[in-house]
NUMITI-81274 format. One record per atom (N, C-alpha, C): residue in one letter; x, y, z. Coordinates in steps of 0.1 Angstrom, whole numbers, plus 2048, in hexadecimal, padded with zeros to 3 digits. Layout:
<recs>
aXYZ ...
</recs>
This chain:
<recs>
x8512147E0 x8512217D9 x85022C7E3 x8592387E4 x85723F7EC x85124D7E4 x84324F7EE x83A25C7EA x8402677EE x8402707E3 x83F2817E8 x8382857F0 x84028B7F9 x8392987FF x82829B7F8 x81E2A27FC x8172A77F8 x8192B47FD x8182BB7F1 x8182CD7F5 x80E2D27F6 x80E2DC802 x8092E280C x8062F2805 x8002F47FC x8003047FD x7FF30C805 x7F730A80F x7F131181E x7FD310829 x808307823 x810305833 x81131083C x81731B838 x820327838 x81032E843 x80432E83C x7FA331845 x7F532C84D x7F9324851 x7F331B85D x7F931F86C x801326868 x80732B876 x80433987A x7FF33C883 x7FA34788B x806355887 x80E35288D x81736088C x81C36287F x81E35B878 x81F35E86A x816364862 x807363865 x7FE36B85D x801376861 x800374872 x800387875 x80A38E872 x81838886F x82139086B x81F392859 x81938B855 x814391848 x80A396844 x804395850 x7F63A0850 x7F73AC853 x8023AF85B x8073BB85F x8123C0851 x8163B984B x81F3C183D x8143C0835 x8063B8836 x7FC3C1828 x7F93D082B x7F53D183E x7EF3DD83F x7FB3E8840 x8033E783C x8133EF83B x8143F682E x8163ED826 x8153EA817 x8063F4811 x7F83F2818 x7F23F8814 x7F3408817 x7F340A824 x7FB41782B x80341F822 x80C416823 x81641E817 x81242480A x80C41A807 x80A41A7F7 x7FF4277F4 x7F54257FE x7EC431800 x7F1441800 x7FB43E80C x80744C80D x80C44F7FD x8134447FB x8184487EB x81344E7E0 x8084487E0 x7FC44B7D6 x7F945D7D4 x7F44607E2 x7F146C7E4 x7FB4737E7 x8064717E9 x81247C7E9 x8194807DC x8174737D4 x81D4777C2 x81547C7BB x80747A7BE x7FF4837B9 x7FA48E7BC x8004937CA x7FF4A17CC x80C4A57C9 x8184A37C7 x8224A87C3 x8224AC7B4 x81F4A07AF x81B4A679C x8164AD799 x80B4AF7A3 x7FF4BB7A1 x8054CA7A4 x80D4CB7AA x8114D27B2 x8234DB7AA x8284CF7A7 x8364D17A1 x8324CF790 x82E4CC78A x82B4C477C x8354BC775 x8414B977F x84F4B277F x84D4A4780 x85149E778 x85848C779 x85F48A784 x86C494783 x87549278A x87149279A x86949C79E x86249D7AC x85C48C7B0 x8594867AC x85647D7AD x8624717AD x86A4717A4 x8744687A9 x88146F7B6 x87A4787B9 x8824817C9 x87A4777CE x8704737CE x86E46D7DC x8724637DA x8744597D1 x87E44F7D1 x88844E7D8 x88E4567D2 x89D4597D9 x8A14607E8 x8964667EA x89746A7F9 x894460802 x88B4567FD x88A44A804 x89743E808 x89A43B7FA x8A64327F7 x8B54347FD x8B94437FE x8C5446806 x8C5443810 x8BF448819 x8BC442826 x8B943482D x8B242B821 x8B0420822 x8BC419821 x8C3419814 x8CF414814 x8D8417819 x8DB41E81D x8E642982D x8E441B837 x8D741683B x8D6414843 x8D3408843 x8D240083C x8CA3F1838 x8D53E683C x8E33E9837 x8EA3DD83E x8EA3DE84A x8EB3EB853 x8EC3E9860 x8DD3E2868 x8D33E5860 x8C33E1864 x8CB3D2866 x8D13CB85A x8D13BB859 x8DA3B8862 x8E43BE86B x8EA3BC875 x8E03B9881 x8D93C6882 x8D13C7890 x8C53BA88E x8BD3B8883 x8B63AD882 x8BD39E884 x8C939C882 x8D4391886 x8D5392898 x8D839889B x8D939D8AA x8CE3A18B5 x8C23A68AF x8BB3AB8BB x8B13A58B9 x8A13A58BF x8933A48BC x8913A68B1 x88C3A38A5 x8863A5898 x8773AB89A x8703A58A5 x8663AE8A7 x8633B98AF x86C3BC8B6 x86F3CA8BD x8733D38B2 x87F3CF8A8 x8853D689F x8773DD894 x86E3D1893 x8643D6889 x85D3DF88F x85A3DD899 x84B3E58A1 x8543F58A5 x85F3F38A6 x8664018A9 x86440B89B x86740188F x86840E881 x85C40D87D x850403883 x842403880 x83E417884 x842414895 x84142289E x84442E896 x85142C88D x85743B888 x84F43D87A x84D435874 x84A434867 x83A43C86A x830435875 x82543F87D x82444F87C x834451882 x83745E88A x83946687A x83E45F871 x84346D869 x83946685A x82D46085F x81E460856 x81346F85E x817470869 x814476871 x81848886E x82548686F x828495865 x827497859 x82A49084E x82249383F x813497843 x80C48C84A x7FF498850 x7FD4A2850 x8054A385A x8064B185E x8094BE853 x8154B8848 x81E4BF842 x8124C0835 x8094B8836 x7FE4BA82A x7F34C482E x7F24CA836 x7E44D483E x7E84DE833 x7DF4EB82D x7E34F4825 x7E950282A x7EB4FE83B x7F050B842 x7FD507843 x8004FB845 x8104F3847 x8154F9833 x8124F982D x8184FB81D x81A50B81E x80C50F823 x80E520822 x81A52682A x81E51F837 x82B52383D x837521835 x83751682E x84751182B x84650F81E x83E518817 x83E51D806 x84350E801 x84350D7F4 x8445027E8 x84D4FB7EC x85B5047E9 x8684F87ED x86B4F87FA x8684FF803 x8674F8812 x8604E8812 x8544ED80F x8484E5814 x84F4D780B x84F4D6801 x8594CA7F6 x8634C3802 x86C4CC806 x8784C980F x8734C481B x86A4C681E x8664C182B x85F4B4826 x8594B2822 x8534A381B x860498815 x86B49B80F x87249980D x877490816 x87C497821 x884493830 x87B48C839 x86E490837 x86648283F x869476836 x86547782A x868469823 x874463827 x87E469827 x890465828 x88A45A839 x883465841 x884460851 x87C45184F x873454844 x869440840 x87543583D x87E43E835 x88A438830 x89142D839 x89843B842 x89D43284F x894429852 x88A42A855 x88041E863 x87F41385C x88041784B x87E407842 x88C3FE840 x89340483F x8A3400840 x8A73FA84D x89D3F7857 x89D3EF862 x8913E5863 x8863E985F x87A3E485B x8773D7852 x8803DB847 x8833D183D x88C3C4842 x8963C2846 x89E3B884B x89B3AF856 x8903B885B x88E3B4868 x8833AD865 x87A3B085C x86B3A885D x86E39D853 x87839E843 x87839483B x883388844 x88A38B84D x891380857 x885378863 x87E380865 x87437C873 x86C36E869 x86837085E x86136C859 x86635E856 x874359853 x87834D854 x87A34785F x87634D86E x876349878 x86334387F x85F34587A x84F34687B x849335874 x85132F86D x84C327867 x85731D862 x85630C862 x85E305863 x864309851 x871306853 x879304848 x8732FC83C x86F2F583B x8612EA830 x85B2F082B x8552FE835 x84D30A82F x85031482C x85C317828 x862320823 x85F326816 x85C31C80D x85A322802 x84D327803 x841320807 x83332380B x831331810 x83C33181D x83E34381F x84134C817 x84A347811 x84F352804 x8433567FC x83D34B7F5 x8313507EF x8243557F4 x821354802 x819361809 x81B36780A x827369811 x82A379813 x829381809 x82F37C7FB x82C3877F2 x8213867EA x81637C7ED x80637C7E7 x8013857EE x8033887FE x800391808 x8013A1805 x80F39F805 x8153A6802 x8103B07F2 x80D3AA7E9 x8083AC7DB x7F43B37DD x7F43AA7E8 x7E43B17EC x7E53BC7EC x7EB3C17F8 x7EC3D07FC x7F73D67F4 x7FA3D77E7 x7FC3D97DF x7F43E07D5 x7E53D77D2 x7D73D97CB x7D03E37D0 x7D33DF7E3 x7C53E97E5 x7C93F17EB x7DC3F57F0 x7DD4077F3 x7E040F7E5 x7E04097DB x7E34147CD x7D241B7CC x7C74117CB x7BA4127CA x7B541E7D4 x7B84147E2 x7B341D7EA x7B74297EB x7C542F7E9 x7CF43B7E9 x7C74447DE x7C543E7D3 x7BF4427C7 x7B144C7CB x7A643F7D2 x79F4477D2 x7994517E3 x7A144D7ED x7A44527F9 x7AA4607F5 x7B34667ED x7B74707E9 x7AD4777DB x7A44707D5 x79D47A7D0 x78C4807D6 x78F4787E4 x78247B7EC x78347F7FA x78E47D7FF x79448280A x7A348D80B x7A548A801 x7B5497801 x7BD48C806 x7CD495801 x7D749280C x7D748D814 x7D149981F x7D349382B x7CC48B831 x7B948682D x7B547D82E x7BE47082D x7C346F824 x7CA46781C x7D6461825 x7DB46882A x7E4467833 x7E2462842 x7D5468848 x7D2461854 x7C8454853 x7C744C845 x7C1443844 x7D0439848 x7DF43C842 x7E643983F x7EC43684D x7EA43D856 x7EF43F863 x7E343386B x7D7431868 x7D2429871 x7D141D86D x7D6418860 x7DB40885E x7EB40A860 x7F1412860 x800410869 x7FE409877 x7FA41187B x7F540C88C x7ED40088E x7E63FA882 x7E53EC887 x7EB3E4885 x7F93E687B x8003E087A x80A3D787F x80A3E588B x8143E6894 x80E3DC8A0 x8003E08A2 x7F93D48AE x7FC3C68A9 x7F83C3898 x7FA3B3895 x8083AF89A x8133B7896 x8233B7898 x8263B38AA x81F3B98B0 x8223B98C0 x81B3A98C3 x8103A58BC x80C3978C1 x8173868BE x81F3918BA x82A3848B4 x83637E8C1 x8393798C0 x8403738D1 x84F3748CB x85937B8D6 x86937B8D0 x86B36B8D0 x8773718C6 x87B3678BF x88C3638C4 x89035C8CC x89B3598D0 x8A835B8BE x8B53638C6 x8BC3678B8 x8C335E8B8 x8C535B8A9 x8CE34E8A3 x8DA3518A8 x8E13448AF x8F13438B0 x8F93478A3 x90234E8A8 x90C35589A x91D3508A0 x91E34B892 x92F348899 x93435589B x93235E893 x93B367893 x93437389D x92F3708A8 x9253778AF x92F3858B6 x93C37F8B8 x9433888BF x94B3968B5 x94A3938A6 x94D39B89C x94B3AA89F x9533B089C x94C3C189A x9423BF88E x9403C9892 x9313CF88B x9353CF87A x9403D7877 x9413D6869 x94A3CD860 x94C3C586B x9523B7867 x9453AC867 x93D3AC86C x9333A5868 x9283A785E x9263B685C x9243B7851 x9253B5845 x9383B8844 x93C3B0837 x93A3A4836 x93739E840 x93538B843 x92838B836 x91C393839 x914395831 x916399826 x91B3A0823 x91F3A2813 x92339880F x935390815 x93B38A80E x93037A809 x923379811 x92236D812 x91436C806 x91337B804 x90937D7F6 x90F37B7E9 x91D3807ED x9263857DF x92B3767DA x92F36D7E6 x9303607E0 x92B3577DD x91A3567DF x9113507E1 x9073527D3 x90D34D7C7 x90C3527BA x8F93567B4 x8F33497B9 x8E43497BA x8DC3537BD x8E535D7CA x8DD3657D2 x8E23757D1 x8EC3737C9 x8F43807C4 x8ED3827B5 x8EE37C7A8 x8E23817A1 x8D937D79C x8D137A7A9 x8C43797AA x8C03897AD x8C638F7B8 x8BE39B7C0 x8C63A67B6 x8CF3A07AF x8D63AC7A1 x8CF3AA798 x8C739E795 x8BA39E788 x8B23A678C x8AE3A5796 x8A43AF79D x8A53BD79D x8B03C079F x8B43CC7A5 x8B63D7793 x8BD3CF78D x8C13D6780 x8B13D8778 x8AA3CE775 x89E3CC76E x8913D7770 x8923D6780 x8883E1784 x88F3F0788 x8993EF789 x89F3FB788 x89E40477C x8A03FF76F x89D406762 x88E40375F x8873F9764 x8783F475B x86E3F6764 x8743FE76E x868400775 x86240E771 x853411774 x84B41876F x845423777 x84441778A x83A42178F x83842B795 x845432795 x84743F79C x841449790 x842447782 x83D45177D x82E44C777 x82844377E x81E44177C x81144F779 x812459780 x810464784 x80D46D775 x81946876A x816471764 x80F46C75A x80E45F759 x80C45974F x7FC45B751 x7F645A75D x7EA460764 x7E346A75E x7F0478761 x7E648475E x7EA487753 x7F648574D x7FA49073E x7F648072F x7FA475731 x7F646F728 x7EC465726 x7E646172E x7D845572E x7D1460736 x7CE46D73E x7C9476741 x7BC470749 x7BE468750 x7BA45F756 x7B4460768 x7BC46C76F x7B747077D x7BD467788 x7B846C794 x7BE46479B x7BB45479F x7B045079D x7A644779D x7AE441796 x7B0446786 x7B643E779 x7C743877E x7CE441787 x7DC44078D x7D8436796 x7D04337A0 x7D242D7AA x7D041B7A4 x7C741B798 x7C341078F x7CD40E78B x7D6413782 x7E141177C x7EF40C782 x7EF411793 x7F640B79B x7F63FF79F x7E73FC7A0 x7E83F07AA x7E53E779F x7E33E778F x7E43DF787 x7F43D2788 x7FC3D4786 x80B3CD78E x8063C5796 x8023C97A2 x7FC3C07AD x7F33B67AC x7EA3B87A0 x7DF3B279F x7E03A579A x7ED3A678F x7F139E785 x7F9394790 x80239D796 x80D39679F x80338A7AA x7F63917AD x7EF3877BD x7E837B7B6 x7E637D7A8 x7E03737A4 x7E736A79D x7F936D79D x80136179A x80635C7A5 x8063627B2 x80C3617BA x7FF3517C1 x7F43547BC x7F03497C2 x7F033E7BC x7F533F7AE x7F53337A6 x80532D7AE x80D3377AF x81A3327B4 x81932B7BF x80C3297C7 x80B3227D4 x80A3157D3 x8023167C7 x8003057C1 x80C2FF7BA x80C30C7B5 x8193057A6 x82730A7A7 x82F3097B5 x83A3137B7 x8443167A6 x84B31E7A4 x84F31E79D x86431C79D x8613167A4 x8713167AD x8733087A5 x8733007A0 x8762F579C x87E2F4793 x8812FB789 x88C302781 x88A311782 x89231278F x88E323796 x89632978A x8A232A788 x8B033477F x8A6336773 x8A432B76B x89C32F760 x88D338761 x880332767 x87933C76D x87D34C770 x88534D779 x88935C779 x88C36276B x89735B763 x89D36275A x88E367751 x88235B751 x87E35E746 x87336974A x87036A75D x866373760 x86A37F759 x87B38375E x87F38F75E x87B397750 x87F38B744 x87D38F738 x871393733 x86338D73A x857390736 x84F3A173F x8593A1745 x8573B1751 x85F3B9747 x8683B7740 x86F3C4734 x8603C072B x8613B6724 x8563B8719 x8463C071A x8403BD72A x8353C572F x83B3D372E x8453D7731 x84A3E4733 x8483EB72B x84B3E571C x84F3EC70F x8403ED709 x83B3E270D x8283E4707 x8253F070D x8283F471E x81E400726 x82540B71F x83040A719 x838417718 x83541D70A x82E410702 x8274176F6 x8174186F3 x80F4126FF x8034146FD x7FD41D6FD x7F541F6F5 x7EC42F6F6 x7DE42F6FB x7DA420700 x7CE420705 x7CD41A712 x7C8420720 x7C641D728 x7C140E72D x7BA408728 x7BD3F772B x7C83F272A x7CF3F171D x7D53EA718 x7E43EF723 x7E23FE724 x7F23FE72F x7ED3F873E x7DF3F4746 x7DE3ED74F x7E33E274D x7DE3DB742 x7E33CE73F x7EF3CB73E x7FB3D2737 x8013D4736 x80F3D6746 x8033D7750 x80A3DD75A x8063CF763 x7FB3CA761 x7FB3BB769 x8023B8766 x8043B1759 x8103AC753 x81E3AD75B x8213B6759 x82C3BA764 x82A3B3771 x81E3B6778 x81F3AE788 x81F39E786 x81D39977B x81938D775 x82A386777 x83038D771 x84138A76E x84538D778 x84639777D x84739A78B x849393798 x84138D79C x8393837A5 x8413787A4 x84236F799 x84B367794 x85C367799 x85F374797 x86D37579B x86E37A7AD x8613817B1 x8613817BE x8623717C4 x85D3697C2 x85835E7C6 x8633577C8 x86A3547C1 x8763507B9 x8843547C4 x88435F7C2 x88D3677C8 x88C3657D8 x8833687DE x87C3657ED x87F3597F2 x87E3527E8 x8823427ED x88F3417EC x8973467E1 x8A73417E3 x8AC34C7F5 x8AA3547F3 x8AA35D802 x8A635280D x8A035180E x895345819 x8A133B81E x89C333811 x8AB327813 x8B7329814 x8BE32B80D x8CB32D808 x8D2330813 x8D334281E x8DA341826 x8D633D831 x8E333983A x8E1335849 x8DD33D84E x8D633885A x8CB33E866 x8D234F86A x8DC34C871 x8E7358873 x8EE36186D x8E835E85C x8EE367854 x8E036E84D x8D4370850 x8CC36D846 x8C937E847 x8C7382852 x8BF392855 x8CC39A84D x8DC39584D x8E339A846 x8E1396837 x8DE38E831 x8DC38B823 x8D0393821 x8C5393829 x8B639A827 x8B93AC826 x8C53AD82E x8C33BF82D x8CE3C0820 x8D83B581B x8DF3BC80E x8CE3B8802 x8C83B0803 x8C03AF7F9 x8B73BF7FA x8AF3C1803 x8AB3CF80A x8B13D97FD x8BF3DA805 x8C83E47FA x8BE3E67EB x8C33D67E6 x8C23D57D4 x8B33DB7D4 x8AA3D47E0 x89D3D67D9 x89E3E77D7 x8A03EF7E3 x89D3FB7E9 x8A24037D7 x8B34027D4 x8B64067C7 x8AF3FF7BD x8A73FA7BB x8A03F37AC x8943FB7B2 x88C4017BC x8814087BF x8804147BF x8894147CB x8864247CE x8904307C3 x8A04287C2 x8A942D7BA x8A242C7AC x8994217A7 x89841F79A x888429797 x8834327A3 x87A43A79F x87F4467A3 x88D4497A3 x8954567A4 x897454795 x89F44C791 x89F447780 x896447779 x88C44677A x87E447774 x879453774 x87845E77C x87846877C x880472774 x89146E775 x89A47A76B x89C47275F x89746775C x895464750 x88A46A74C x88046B751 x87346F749 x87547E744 x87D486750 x87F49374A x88A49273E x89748B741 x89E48D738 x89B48D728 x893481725 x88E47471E x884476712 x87747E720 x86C47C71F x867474727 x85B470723 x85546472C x856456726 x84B45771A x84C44B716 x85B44470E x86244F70A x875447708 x877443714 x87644571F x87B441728 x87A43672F x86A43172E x86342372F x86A41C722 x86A41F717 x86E416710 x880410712 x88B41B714 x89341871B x896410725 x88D41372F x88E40B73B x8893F8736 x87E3F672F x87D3EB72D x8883E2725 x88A3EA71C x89D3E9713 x8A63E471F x8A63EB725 x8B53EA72F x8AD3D9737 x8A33DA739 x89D3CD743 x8A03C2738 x8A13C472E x8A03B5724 x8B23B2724 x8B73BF725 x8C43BD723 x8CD3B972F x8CA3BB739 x8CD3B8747 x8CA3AD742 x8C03A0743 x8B7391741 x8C538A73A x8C939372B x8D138C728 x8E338D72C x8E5393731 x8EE397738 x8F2389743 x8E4388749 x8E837F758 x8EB370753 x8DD372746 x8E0363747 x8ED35F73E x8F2367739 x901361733 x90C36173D x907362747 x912363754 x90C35B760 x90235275D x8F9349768 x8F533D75F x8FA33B757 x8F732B752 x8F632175A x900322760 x8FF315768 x8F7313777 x8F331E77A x8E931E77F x8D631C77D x8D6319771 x8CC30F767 x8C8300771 x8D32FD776 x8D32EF77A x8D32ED789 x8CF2F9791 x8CD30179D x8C12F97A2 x8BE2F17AB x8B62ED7B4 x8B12EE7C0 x8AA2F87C3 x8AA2FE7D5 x8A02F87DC x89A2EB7DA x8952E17E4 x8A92D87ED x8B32DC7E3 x8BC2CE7EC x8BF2E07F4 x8BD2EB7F2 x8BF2F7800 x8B72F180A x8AF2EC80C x8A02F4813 x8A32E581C x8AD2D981A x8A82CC820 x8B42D082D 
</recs>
């Protein structure tokens, strides 16, 4: 009789440079999220606009996507960890100016809509450095750890990943109602920087042979597209993703739901953010044990459909628990389709194609996030607020059924014979 395998939950941690490279995207992740926190909440306070807030979406996301396939060229081609620790540096530099751009003598020079426009265009510049950031570190990361452990990786990085998720919405929350802004901001600036030290301890990584190594530049690109577009599994997978959280996503206007309807504070905002996360870290460890890839197609379809249903509960609750709960929920479903999705990425393409598959995924994510809280924003104005949550969770149930009448046969999809 021949025995299985015994699985390994810990594999993916057992290796040195892999923690640090995911120890370095918690303290990233929290950074950010801290930045975020306190810049949407001084803009709301400031503008009393929805829409202001999904600008920074979208000031983010152009830029990023301008620039994301080419990121997945240069992550195919150069150092992956030179590439990181470079947009680690810039990402630094213009945490560094919002700083600055938050002092109350920096606003008094460059009046309301200066001061807006200048915030604006630093974010665009985060844009760029993540649109090289992104491809480069979700590619490094399948080089760090044997192929066996792939799926193992998948589900750390984003249990990791989901940590600093919990504790920069919290900490952002209450680092901005006891330090300001700009507090807020040079807390954000000195876990950048350690980020960047974990990132430098990692050893280059010799670049994968590419047949097509001698290609121009935008001929290899399309190499990348064409090999997502045909690659049925991995095309809508990151379109289930992409369409669902695009309309059902919430947390750009988090902000208002904060001060004009659960009236709640910043404390109450930074809670309500990292509620998602909370739900998501504590599935993400059952997924260590209990991967959920095993009938991956189905899993997805049915996460996606339980992230419209959380959606439609937050979008009619009138009581502050029940919309946290409501918002785990969400990271709960969530998590599931990250997990899921991470692994078909992981396996699926070849070595030489992957930082290009990793920056078209990039793309989807960047439009289901950053574009989908430009959406969340001129919906809420258009809308209102809460039609507009309710909407967006509508469209997420309807997308679910959409795919799966067009992916049946991928039901019968098995990504252990990928991974051998």
């Amino acid at each position: 009789m021949t025995m299985s395998p015994v699985h390994d939950p810990y594999a993916a941690l057992r290796f040195r440079e892999f923690r640090h490279l995911v120890g370095a995207n918690f303290l990233l992740t929290c950074a950010l999220l801290i930045q975020q926190i306190a810049l949407a909440y001084e803009l709301y306070r400031l503008t009393g606009d929805p829409l202001s807030l999904g600008l920074i979406g979208l000031a983010e996301a152009v830029p990023f996507i301008g620039l994301a396939l080419f990121g997945g060229y240069l992550a195919d081609r150069r150092d992956k960890r030179t590439l990181i620790r470079l947009s680690l540096w810039v990402i630094l530099l213009a945490a560094g100016l919002l700083a600055i751009l938050s002092r109350p003598d920096a606003r008094e020079a460059l009046k309301q809509s200066g001061w807006l426009w200048a915030v604006y265009l630093t974010i665009a510049v985060l844009g760029l450095a993540r649109g090289v950031l992104s491809p480069s570190a979700s590619s490094l990361r399948a080089f760090l750890v044997p192929r066996e452990a792939l799926g193992s990786a998948a589900t750390w990085s984003s249990t990791i990943w989901q940590a600093g998720a919990i504790l920069g919405p919290v900490a952002g929350g209450f680092a901005y109602a006891s330090f300001g802004l700009t507090g807020s901001l040079l807390i954000a600036m000195g876990l950048i920087l350690v980020a960047e030290r974990l990132v430098a301890t990692i050893a280059p990584r010799p670049v994968p042979v590419d047949p097509g190594a001698q290609a121009r530049m935008w001929q290899a690109l399309r190499e990348g597209l064409a090999y997502v577009r045909r690659t049925k599994i991995i095309l809508y997978a990151i379109s289930l993703d992409m369409f669902s959280v695009l309309f059902g996503g919430v947390i750009a206007i988090l902000p208002v739901f904060a001060e004009d309807i659960l009236k709640v504070g910043p404390e109450g905002l930074g809670l309500m953010r990292s509620a998602p996360a909370a739900g998501a870290i504590l599935t993400m460890l059952v997924c260590a044990w209990h991967p959920p890839t095993a009938q991956a197609w189905r899993n997805l379809l049915l996460a996606v459909a339980g992230f419209g249903l959380a959606t439609l509960v937050f979008a009619l609750s009138p009581v502050y628990g029940l919309s946290c709960l409501a918002l785990f929920c969400t990271g709960v479903f969530d998590s599931v389709s990250v997990v899921i999705r991470q692994t078909i990425l992981h396996v699926v393409p070849p070595d030489h194609l992957r930082g290009r598959v990793q920056s078209v995924n990039s793309i989807f994510i960047s439009a289901s996030n950053e574009l989908g809280a430009f959406e969340s924003g001129l919906a809420a104005r258009l809308l209102g607020t809460v039609p507009s949550v309710v909407f967006g969770g509508a469209m997420t149930l309807a997308t679910v059924g959409l795919i799966w009448q067009r992916s049946r046969d991928l039901l019968a999809e098995r990504l252990l014979q990928h991974a051998r």
